[in-house]
TIVO-2410 file (N, C-alpha, C; in nm, 3 decimals):
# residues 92
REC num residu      c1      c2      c3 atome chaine
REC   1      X -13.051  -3.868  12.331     N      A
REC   1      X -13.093  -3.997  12.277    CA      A
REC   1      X -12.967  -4.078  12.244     C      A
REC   2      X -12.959  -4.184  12.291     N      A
REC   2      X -12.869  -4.256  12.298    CA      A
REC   2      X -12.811  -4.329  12.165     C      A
REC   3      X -12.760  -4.395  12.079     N      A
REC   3      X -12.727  -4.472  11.931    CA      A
REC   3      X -12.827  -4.556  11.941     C      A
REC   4      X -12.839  -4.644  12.054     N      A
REC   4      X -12.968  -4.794  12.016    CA      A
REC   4      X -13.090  -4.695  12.001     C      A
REC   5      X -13.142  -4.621  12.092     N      A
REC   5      X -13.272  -4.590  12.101    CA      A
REC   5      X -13.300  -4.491  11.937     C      A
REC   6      X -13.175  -4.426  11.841     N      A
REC   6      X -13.184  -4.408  11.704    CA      A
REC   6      X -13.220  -4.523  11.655     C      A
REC   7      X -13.144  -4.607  11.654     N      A
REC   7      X -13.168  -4.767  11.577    CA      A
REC   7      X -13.302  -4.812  11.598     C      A
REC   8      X -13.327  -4.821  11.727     N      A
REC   8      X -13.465  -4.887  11.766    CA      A
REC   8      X -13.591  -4.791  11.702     C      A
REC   9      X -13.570  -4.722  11.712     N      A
REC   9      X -13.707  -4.565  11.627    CA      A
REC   9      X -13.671  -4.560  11.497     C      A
REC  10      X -13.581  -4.615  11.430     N      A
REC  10      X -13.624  -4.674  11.308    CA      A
REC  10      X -13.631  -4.800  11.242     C      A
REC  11      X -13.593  -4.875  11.319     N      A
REC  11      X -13.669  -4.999  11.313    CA      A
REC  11      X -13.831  -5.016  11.344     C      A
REC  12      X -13.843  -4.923  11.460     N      A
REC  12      X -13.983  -4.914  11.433    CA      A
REC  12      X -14.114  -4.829  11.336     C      A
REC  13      X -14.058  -4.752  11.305     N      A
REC  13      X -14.060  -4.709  11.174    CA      A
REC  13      X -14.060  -4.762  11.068     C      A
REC  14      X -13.983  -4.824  11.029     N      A
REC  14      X -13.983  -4.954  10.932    CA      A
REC  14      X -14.099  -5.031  10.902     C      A
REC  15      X -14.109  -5.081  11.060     N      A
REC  15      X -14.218  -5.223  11.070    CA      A
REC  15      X -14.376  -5.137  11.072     C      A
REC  16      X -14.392  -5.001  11.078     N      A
REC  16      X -14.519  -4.917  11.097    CA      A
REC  16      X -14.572  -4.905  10.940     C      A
REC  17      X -14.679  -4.903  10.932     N      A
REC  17      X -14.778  -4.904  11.025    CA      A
REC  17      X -14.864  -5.072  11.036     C      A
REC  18      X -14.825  -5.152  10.970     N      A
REC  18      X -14.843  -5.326  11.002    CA      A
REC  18      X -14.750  -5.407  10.937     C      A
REC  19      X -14.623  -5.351  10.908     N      A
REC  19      X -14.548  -5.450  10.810    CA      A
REC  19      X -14.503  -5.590  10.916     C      A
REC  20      X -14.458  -5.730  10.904     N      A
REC  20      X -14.424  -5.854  10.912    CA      A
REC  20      X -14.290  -5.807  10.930     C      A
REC  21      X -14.196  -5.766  10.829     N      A
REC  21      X -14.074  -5.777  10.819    CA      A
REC  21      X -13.983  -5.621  10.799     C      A
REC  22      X -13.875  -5.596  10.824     N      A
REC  22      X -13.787  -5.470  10.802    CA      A
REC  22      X -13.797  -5.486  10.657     C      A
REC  23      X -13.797  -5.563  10.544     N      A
REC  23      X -13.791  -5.491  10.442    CA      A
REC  23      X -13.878  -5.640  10.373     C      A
REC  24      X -13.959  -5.574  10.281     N      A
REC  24      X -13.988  -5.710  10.167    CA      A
REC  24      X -14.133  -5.739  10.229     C      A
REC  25      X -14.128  -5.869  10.210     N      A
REC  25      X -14.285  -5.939  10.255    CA      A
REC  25      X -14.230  -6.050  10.332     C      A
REC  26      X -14.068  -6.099  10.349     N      A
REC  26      X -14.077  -6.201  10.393    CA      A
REC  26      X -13.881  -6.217  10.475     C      A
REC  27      X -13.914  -6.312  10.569     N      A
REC  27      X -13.768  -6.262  10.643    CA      A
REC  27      X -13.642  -6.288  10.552     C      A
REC  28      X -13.598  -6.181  10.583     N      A
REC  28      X -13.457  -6.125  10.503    CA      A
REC  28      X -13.307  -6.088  10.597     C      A
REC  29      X -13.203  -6.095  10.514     N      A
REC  29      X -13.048  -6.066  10.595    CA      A
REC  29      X -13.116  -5.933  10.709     C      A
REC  30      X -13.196  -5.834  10.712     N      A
REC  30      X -13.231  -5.740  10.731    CA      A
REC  30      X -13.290  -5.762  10.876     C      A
REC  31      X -13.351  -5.805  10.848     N      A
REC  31      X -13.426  -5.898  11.000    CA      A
REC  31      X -13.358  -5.982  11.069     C      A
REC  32      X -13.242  -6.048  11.056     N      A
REC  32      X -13.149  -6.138  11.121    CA      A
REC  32      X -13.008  -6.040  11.193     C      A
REC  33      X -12.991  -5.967  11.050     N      A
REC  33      X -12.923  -5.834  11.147    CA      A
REC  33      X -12.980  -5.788  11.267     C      A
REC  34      X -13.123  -5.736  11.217     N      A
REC  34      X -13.152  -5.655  11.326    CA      A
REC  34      X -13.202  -5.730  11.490     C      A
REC  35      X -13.205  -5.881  11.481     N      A
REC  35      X -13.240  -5.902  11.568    CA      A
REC  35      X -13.064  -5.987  11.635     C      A
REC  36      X -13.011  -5.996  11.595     N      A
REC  36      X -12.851  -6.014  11.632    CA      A
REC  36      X -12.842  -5.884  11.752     C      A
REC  37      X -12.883  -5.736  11.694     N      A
REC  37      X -12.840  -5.670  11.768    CA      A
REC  37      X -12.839  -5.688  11.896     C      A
REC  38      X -12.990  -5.674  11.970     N      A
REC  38      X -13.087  -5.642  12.073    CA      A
REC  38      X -13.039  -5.795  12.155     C      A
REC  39      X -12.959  -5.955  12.046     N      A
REC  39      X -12.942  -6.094  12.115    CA      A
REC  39      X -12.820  -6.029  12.170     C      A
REC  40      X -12.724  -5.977  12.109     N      A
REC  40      X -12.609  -5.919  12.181    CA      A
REC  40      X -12.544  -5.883  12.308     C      A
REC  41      X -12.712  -5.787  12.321     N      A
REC  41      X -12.724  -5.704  12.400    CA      A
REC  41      X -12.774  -5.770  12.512     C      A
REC  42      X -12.872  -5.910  12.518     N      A
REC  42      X -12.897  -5.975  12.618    CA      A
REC  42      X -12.737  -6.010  12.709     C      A
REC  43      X -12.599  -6.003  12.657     N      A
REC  43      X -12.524  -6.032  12.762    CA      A
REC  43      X -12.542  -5.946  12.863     C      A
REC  44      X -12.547  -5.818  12.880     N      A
REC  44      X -12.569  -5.726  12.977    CA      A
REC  44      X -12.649  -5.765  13.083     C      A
REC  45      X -12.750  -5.874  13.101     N      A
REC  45      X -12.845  -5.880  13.146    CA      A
REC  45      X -12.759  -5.941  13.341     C      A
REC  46      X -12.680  -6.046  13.314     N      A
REC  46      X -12.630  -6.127  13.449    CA      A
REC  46      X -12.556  -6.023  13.532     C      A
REC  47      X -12.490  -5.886  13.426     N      A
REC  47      X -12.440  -5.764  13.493    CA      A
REC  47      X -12.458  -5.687  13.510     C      A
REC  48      X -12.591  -5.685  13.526     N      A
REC  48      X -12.685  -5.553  13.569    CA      A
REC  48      X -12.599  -5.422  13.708     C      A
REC  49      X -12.572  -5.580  13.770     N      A
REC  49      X -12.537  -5.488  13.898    CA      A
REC  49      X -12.391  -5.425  13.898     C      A
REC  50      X -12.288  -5.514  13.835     N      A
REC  50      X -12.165  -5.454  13.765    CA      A
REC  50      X -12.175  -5.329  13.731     C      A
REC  51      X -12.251  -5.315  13.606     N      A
REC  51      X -12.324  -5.171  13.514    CA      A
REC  51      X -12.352  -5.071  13.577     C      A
REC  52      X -12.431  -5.109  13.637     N      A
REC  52      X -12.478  -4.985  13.779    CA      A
REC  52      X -12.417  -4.939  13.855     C      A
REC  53      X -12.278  -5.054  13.909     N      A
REC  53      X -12.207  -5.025  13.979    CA      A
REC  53      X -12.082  -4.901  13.982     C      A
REC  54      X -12.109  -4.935  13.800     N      A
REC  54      X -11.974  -4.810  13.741    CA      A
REC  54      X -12.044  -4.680  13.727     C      A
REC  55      X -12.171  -4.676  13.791     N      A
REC  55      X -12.255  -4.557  13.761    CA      A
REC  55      X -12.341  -4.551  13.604     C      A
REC  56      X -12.365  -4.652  13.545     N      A
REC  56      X -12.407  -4.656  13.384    CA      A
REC  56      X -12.553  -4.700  13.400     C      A
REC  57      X -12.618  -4.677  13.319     N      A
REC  57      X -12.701  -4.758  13.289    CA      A
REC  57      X -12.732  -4.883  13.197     C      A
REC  58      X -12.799  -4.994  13.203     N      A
REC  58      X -12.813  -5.079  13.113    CA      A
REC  58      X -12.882  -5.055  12.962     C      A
REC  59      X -12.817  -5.073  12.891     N      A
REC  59      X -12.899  -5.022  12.786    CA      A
REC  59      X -13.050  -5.124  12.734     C      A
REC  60      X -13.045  -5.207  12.768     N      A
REC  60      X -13.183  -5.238  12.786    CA      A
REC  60      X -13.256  -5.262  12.900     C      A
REC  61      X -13.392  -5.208  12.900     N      A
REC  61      X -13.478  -5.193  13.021    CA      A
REC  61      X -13.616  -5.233  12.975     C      A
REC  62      X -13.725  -5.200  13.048     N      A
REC  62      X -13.835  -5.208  12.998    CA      A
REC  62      X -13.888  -5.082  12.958     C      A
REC  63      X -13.841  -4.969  12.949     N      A
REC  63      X -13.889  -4.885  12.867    CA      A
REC  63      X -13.891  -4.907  12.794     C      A
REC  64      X -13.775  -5.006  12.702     N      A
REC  64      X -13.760  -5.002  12.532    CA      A
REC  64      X -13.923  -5.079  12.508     C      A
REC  65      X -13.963  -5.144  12.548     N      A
REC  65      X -14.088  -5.232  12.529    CA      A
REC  65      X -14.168  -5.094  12.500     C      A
REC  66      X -14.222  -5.007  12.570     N      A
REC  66      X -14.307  -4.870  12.598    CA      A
REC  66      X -14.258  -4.783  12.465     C      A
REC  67      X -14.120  -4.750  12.440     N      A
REC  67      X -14.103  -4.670  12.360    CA      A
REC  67      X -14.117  -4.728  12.219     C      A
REC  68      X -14.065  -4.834  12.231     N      A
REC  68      X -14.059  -4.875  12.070    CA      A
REC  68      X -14.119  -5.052  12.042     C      A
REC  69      X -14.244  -5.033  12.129     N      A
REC  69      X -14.334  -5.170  12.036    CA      A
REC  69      X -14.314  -5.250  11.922     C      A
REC  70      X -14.312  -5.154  11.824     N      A
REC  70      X -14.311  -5.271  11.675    CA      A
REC  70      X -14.162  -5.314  11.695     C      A
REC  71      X -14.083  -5.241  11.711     N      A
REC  71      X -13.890  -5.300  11.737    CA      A
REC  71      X -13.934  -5.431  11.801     C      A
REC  72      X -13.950  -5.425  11.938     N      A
REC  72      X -13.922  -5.511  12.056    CA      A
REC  72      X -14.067  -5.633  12.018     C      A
REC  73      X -14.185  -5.605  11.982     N      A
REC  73      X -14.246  -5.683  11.946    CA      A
REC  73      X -14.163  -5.808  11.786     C      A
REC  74      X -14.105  -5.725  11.716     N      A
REC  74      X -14.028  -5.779  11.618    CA      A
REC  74      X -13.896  -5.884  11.646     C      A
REC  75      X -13.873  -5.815  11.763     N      A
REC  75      X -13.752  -5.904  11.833    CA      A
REC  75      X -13.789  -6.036  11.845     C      A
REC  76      X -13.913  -6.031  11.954     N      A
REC  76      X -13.985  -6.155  12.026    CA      A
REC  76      X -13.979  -6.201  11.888     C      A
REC  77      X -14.037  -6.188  11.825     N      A
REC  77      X -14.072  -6.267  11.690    CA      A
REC  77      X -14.029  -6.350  11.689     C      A
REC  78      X -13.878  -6.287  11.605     N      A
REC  78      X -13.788  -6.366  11.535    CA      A
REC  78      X -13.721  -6.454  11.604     C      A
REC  79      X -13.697  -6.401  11.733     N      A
REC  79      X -13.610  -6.479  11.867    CA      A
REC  79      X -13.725  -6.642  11.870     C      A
REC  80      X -13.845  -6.602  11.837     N      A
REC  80      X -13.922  -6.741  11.818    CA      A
REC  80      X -13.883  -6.808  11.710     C      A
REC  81      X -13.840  -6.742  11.594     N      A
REC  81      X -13.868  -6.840  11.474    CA      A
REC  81      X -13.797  -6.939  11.476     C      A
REC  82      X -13.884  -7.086  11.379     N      A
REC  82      X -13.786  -7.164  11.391    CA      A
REC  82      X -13.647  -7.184  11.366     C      A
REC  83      X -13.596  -7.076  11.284     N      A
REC  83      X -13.461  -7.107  11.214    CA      A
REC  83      X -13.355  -7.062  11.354     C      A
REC  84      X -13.412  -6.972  11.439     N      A
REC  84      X -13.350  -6.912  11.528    CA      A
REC  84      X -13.345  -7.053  11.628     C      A
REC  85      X -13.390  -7.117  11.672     N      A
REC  85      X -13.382  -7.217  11.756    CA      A
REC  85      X -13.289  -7.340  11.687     C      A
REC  86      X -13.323  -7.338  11.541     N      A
REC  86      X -13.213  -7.445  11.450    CA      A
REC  86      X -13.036  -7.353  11.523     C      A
REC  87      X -13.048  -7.223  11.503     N      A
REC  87      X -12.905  -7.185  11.502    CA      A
REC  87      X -12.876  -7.215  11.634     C      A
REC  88      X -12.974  -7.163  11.732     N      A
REC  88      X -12.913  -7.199  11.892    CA      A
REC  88      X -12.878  -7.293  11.914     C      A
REC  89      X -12.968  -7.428  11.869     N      A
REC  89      X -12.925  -7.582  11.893    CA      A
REC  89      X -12.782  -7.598  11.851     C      A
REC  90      X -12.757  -7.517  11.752     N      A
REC  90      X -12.687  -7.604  11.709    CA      A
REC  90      X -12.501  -7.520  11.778     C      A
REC  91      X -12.532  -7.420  11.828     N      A
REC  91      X -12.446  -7.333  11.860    CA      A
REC  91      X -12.404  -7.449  12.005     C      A
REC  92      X -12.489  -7.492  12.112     N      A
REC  92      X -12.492  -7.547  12.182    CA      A
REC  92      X -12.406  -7.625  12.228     C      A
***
């Protein structure tokens, strides 16, 4: 088991069995961390074939969707919320 796929199984853990947020009732430093990570990790995506090329794998795939739901459902989330689109704009 790889370091993300630890991280990701308890993040989903966290959010089980219906919680909104990683900690509290309402979004926190906790939830902005955790979804920083997984935005990070979207650079990997244009070098898929690079990655592969060195013999590696990408560390995100669509298994993570299969293995760890509440994580990756939590992602989408936040990657929606509005404050997240205030920061992109403005990163722009």
């Amino acid at each position: 088991m790889h370091a993300f796929d630890v991280y990701l199984s308890a993040i989903n853990r966290a959010l089980s069995p219906d919680r909104a947020f990683v900690v509290g009732d309402s979004l926190t430093l906790a939830d902005i961390c955790f979804v920083a990570e997984p935005g990070l990790l979207h650079n990997e995506i244009p070098r898929v074939r690079e990655i592969e090329g060195l013999g590696l794998a990408p560390i995100l795939s669509s298994q993570l969707v299969v293995a760890y739901p509440g994580a990756i459902a939590h992602f989408k989330k936040l990657s929606n919320h509005p404050c997240s689109h205030t920061w992109k704009r403005s990163k722009g």
